[in-house]
C-alpha positions in Angstrom: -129.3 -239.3 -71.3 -130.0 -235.5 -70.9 -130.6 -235.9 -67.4 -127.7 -238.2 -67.1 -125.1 -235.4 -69.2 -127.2 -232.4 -66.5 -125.7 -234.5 -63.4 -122.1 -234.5 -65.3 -122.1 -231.2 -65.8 -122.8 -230.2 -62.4 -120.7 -232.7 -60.8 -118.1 -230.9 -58.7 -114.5 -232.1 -58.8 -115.0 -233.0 -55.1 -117.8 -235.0 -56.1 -116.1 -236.2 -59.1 -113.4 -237.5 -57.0 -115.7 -239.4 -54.4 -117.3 -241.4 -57.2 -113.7 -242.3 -58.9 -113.5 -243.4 -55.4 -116.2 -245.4 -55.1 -115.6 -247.1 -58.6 -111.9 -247.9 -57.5 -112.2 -249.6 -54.6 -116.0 -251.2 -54.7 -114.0 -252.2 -57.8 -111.5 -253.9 -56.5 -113.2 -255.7 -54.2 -116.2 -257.2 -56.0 -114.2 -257.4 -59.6 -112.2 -260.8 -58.2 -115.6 -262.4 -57.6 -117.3 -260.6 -60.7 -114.5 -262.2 -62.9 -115.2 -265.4 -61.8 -119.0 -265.1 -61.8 -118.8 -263.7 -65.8 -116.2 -266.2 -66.9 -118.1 -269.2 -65.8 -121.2 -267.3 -66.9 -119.7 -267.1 -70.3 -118.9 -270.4 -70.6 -122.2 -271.7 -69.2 -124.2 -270.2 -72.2 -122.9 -273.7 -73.8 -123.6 -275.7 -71.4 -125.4 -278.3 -73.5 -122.9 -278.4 -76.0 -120.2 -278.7 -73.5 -121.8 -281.7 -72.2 -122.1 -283.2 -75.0 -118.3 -282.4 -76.1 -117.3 -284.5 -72.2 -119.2 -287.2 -73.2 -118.2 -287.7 -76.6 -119.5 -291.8 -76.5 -122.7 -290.2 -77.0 -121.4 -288.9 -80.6 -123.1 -292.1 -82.3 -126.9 -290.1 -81.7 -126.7 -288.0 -85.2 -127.6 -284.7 -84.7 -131.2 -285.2 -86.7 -132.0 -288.5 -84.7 -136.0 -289.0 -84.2 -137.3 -290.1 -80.8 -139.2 -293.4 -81.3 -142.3 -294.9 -79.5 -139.7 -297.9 -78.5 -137.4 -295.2 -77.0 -140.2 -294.0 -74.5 -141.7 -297.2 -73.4 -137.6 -298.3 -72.4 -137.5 -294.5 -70.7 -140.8 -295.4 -69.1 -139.7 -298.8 -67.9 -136.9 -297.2 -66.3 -138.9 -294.8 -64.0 -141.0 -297.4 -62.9 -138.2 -299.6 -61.7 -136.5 -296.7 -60.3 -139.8 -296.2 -58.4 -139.8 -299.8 -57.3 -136.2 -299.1 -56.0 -137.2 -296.3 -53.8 -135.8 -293.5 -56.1 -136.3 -289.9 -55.9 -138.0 -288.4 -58.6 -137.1 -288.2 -61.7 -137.8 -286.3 -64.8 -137.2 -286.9 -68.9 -135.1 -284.3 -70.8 -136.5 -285.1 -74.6 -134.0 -284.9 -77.3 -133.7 -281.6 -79.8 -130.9 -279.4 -82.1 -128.6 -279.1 -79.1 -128.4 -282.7 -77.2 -130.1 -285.5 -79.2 -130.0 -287.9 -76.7 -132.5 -288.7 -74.5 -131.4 -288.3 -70.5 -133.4 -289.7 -67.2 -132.3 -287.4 -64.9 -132.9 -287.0 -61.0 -131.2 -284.5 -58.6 -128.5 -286.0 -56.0 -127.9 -283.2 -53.9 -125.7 -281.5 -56.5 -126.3 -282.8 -59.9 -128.5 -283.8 -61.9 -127.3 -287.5 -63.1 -129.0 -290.2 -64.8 -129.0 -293.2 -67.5 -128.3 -291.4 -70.9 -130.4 -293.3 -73.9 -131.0 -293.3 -77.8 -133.8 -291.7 -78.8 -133.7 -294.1 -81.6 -133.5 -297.7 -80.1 -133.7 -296.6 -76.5 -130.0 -298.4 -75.9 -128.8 -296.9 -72.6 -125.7 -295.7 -73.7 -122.3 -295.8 -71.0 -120.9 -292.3 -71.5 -118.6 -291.2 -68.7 -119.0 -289.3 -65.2 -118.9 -286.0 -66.0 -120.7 -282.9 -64.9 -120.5 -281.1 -68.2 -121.2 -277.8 -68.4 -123.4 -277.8 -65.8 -120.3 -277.3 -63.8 -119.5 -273.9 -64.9 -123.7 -272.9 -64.9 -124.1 -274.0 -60.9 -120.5 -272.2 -59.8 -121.9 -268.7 -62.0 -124.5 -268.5 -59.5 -123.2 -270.1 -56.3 -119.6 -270.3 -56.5 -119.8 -274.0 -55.5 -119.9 -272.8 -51.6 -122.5 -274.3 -49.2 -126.7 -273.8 -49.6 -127.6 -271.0 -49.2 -124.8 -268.6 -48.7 -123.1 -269.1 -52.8 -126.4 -267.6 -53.7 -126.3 -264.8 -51.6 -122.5 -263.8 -52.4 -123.7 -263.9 -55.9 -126.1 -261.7 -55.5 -124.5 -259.4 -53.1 -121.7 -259.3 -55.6 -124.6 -258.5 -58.0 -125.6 -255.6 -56.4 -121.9 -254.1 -56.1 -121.6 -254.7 -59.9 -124.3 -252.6 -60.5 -123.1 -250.0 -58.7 -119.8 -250.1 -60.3 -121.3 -249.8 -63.8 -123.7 -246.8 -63.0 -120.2 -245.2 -61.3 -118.2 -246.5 -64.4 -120.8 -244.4 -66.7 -121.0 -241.2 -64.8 -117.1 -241.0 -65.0 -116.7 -241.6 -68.8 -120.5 -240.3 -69.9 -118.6 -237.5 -71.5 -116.2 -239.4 -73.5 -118.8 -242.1 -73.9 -118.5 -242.1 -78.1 -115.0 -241.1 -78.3 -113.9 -244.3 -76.5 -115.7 -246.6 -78.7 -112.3 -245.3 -80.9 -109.8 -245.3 -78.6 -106.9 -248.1 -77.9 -103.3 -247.3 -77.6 -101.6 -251.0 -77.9 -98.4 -249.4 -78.3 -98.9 -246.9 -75.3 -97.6 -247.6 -72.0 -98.7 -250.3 -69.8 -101.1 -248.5 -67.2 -102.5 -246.0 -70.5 -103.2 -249.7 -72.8 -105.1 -250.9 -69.7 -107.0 -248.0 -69.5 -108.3 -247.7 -72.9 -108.7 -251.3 -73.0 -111.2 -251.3 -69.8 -112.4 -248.4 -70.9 -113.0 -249.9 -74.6 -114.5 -253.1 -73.5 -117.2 -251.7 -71.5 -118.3 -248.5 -73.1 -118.8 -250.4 -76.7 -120.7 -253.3 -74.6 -122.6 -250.6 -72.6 -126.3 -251.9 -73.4 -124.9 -255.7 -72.7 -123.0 -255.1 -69.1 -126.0 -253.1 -67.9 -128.8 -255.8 -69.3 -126.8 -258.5 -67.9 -126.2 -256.6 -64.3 -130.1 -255.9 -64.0 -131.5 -259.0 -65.0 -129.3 -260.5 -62.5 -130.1 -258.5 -60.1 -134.0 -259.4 -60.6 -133.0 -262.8 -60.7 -131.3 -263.2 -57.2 -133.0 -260.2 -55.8 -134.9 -262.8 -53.4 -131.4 -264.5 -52.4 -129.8 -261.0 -51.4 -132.9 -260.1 -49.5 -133.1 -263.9 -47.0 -135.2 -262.3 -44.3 -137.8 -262.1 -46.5 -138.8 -265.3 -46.8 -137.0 -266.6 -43.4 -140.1 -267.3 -41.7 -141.2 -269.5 -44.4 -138.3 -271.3 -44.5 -137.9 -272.0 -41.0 -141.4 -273.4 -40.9 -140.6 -275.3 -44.3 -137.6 -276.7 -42.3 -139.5 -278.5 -39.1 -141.5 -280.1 -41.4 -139.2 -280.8 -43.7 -137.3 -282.6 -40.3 -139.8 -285.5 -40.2 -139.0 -288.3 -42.9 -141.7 -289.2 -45.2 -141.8 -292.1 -47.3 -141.7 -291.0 -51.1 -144.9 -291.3 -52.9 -145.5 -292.9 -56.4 -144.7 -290.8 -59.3 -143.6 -293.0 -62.1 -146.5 -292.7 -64.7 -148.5 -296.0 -65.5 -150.4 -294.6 -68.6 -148.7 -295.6 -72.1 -145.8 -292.0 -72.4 -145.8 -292.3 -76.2 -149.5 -291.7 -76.5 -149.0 -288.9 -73.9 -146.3 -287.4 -76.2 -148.1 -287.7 -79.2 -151.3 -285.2 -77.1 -149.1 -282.8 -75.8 -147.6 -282.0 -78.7 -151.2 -281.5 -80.9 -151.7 -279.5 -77.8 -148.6 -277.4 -77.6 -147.9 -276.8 -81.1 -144.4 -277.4 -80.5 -142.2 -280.4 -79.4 -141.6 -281.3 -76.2 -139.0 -280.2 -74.6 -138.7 -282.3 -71.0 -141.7 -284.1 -68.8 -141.7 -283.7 -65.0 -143.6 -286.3 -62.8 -145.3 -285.3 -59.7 -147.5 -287.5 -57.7 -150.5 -288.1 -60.3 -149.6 -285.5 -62.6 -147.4 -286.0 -65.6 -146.5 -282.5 -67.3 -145.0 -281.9 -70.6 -143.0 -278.7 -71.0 -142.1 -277.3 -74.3 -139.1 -274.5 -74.7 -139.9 -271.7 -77.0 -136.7 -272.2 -79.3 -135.3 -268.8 -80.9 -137.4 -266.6 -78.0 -136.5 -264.1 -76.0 -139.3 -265.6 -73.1 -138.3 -267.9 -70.8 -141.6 -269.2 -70.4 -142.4 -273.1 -71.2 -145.6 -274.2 -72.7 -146.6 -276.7 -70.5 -149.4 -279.4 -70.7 -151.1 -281.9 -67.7 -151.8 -285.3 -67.9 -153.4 -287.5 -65.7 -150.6 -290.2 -64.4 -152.9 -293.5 -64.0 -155.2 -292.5 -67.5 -153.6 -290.4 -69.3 -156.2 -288.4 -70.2 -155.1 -284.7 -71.0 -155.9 -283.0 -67.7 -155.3 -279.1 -68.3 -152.8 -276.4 -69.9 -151.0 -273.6 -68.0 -152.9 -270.6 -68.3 -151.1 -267.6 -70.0 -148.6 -265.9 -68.2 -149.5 -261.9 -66.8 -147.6 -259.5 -68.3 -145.7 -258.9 -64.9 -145.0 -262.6 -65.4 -143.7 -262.0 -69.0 -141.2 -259.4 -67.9 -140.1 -261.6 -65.7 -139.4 -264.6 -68.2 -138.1 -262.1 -70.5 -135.7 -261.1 -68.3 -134.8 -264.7 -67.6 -134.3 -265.2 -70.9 -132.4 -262.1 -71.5 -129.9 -263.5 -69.1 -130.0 -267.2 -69.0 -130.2 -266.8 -72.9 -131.8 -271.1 -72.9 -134.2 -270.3 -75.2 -132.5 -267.8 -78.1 -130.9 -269.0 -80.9 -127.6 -270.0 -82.0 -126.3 -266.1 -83.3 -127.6 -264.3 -80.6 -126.1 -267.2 -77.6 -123.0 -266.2 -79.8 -123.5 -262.7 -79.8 -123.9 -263.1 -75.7 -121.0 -265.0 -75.7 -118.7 -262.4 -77.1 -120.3 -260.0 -74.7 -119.4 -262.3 -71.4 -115.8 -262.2 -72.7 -115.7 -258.8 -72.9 -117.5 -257.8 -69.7 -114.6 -260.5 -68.1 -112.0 -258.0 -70.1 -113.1 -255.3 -68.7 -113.1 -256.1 -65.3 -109.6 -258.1 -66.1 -108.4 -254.9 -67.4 -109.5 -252.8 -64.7 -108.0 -254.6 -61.9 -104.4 -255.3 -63.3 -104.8 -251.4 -64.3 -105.3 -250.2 -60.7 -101.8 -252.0 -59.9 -99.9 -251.0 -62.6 -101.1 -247.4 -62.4 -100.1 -247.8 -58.4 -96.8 -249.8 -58.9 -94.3 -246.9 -57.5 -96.5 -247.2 -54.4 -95.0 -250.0 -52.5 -97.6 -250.7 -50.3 -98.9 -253.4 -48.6 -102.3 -253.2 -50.0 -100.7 -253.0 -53.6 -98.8 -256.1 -53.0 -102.1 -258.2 -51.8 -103.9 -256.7 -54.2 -100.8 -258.4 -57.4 -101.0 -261.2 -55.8 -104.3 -261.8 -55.7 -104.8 -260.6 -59.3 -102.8 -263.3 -59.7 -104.6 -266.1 -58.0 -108.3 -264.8 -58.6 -107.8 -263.6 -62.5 -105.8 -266.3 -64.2 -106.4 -268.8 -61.5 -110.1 -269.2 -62.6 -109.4 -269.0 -66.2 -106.6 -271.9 -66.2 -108.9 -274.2 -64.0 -111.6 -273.8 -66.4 -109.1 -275.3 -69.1 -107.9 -277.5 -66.5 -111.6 -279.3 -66.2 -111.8 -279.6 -69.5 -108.5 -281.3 -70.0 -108.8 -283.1 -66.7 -111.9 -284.7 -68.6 -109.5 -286.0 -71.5 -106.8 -287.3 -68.8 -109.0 -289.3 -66.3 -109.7 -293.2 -67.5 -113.0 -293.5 -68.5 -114.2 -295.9 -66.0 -112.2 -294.1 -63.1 -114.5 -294.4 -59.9 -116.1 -291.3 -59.0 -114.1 -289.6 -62.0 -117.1 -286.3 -61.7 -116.0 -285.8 -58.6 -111.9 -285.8 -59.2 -112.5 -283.3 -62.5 -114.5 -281.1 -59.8 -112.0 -281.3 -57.4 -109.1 -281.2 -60.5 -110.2 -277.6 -60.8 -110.1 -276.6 -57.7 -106.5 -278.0 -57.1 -105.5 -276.1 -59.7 -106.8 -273.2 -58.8 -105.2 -273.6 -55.9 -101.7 -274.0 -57.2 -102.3 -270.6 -59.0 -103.0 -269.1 -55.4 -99.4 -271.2 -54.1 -98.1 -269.7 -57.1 -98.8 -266.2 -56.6 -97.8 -266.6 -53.0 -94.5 -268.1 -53.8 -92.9 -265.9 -56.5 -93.1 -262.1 -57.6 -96.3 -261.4 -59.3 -94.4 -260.6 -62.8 -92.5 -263.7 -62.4 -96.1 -265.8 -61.6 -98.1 -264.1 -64.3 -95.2 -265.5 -66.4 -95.0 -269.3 -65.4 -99.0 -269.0 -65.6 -99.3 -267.5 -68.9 -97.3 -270.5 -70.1 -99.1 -273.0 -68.2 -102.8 -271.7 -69.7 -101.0 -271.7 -72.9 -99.9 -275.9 -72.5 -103.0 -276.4 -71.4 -105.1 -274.9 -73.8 -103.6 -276.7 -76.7 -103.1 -279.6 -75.1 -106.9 -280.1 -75.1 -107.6 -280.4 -78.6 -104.2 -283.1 -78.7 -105.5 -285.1 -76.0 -109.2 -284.9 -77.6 -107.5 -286.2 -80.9 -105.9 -289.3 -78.5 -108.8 -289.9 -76.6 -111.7 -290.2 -78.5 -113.1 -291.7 -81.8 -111.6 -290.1 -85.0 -115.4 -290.3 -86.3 -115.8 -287.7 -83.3 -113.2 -285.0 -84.7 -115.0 -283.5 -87.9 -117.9 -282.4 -85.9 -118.4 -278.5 -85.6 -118.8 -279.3 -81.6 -115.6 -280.2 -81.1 -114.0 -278.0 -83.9 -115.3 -274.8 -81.9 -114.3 -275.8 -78.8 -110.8 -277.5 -79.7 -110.3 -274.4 -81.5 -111.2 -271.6 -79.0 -109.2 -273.7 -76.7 -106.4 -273.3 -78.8 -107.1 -270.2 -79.4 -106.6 -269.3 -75.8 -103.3 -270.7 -75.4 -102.3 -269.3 -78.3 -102.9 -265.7 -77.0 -102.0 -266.6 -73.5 -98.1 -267.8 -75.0 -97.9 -264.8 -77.2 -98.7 -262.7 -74.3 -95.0 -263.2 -73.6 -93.9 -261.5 -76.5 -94.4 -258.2 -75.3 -91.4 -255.9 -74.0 -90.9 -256.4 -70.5 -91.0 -252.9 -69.8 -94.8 -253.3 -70.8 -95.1 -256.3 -69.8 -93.5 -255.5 -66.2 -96.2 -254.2 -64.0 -95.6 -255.3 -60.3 
């Protein structure tokens, strides 16, 4: 900090003025995609839970349901057939405090999907075709665009952000403390915007500049492709000539397997992966900060206990602690809260920031100002009423609707795409309008259509009573948004 508050004071009011600069327009051209990125980052945190809420036939598994020996032999069963069938791998994700069920899951290109069972009976349950919240946790880090080029915007935009928030501090290190204080809700539009930005981000200081580095170290490898280019252009020719898949489907008894690993593990395991000979049970350390899994070996054909993953360096620990730090799988329920309120307000901030940049420029009637209302427009509240969309779009498709994982997918991005049409076609005080009321229909019409659609025993649970009720919650704030003056609200 001192040699932080020794570079303010010597910072020239030239120099002053190239970083505000800087921070402006880096700003405004990363903060569309950072908004997007922390939003569906946010919401990814639950990703389990939001799964679970879009497939509410599997509500019948209690919460505290025990996996049974009759449960695995049925799971087993079902990866040998798939074997037989010429399958790709799959893998077993074991049931615990945040999805009881037991799921056989294999990737399809895009998604993991597989028969869902009880952990009790081993009954495959029918849920529907969804993608759950694994939607929101693939588009935070790829944006949904093509392999491997979603990655690499991410990180690129990764890198900006960080750059923004080391500007964004050198700015307001003086007024650091004082801002933590400071929010005029009665002051003029651009002067509410600024304290809010302001507010949001120097009060979640610690969180916007953990989250922004352990990103960074996350995707470092995906912003840096040469790297590794040669490798993957050698991976690629082989990869070119098809090769018959391999057994993989354990023959030795799972449940006795189960039973080892978790003597050997001291904790309960948390998924098993099958490669080749080698059966490997994996154990998430609950209510950590480390990303790391315990993990186990088995021998496929025996089942004799074959060896367990030696301990992790402590270069290796940094790194899982970082991944935990920002993929936040393995902390507990407060803290995944806690980082929950800190995604919503690192998507405030840069909310805030952007719609402050053109109502502080709004007697400027440039072209540049209005591309950058109307995208505001289009890449602010458009990802934020698709993400409501999805989860309504669940509620609204029939259950057994072909391909229905596909059509919420693509019901997001249509929506989306009528809030682009939408800022295109009317002014961007009028649009901000008409959207504002749209989120706010939306949002409570999800908890309506959830009462419709699924079993009443459904509706008591605290799963669907948090997420009915932030849902609400939204569309609550986004209708009362339109209570304020027009001349606040006015800021094309």
């Amino acid at each position: 900090m001192r040699w932080f508050s020794a570079g303010y004071t010597t910072m020239t009011p030239a120099r002053r003025a190239r970083l505000s600069w800087l921070h402006r327009w880096a700003g405004l051209v990363t903060g569309w995609f950072a908004f997007a990125i922390f939003l569906t980052g946010t919401l990814a945190l639950f990703d389990t839970e939001l799964t679970r809420w879009m497939q509410p036939e599997t509500a019948i598994v209690p919460a505290d349901a025990q996996l049974t020996s009759s449960a695995m032999e049925y799971a087993q069963h079902i990866l040998l057939e798939s074997e037989h069938a010429g399958a790709s791998p799959s893998f077993l994700l074991l049931p615990d405090t945040r999805d009881p069920t037991l799921r056989i899951l294999h990737y399809d290109g895009h998604n993991f999907v597989g028969p869902v069972l009880d952990p009790r009976t081993g009954e495959v349950l029918h849920p529907r075709q969804t993608e759950g919240g694994a939607f929101f946790f693939t588009f935070h880090y790829t944006l949904r665009l093509p392999d491997p080029w979603g990655a690499r915007v991410v990180a690129c935009a990764a890198f900006a952000f960080a750059v923004l928030v080391l500007s964004g501090v050198l700015l307001h290190l003086k007024r650091l403390i004082p801002d933590y204080f400071t929010l005029r809700l009665q002051a003029a539009l651009p002067r509410c915007l600024l304290d809010l930005h302001v507010l949001t981000s120097s009060a979640m200081l610690p969180f916007h500049i953990l989250i922004t580095w352990s990103g960074l170290v996350l995707t470092a490898e995906n912003a840096l492709p040469l790297i590794h280019f040669s490798h993957a252009s050698t991976s690629t020719q082989q990869s070119s000539v098809a090769q018959p898949i391999p057994p993989w489907a354990p023959r030795a008894p799972l449940n006795a397997m189960l039973q080892q690993a978790r003597s050997h593990l001291n904790y309960a395991p948390s998924y098993v992966m099958f490669d080749g000979n080698e059966t490997t049970f994996s154990a998430i350390q609950h209510n950590s900060l480390n990303a790391n899994d315990l993990s186990v070996v088995f021998n496929s054909q025996t089942g004799e206990f074959t060896n367990k993953a030696a301990p992790a360096t402590k270069l290796e620990d940094a790194f899982y602690i970082l991944n935990g730090l920002h993929i936040a799988r393995s902390m507990g329920s407060t803290l995944r809260w806690l980082w929950f309120c800190g995604g919503l307000a690192s998507s405030i901030m840069i909310a805030s920031g952007l719609i402050y940049y053109t109502a502080r420029q709004k007697k400027n009637t440039t072209s540049t100002l209005y591309l950058a209302q109307r995208l505001n427009v289009a890449l602010l509240g458009g990802p934020l009423c698709a993400c409501m969309g999805f989860l309504l779009c669940n509620r609204i498709i029939p259950d057994l609707w072909p391909a229905r994982a596909s059509l919420e997918v693509e019901g997001f991005f249509c929506i989306w795409a009528c809030c682009g049409l939408l800022a295109i076609a009317y002014p961007p005080y009028k649009s901000w309008k008409i959207l504002c009321w749209a989120m706010g229909i939306i949002g409570l019409g999800v908890p309506v259509m959830d009462a419709l659609v699924v079993p009443l025993a459904t509706l008591g649970t605290a799963l669907h009573v948090s997420i009915n009720s932030l849902c609400a919650l939204t569309g609550l704030l986004c209708i009362g948004s339109q209570s304020i003056p027009a001349t606040r609200n006015h800021h094309d």
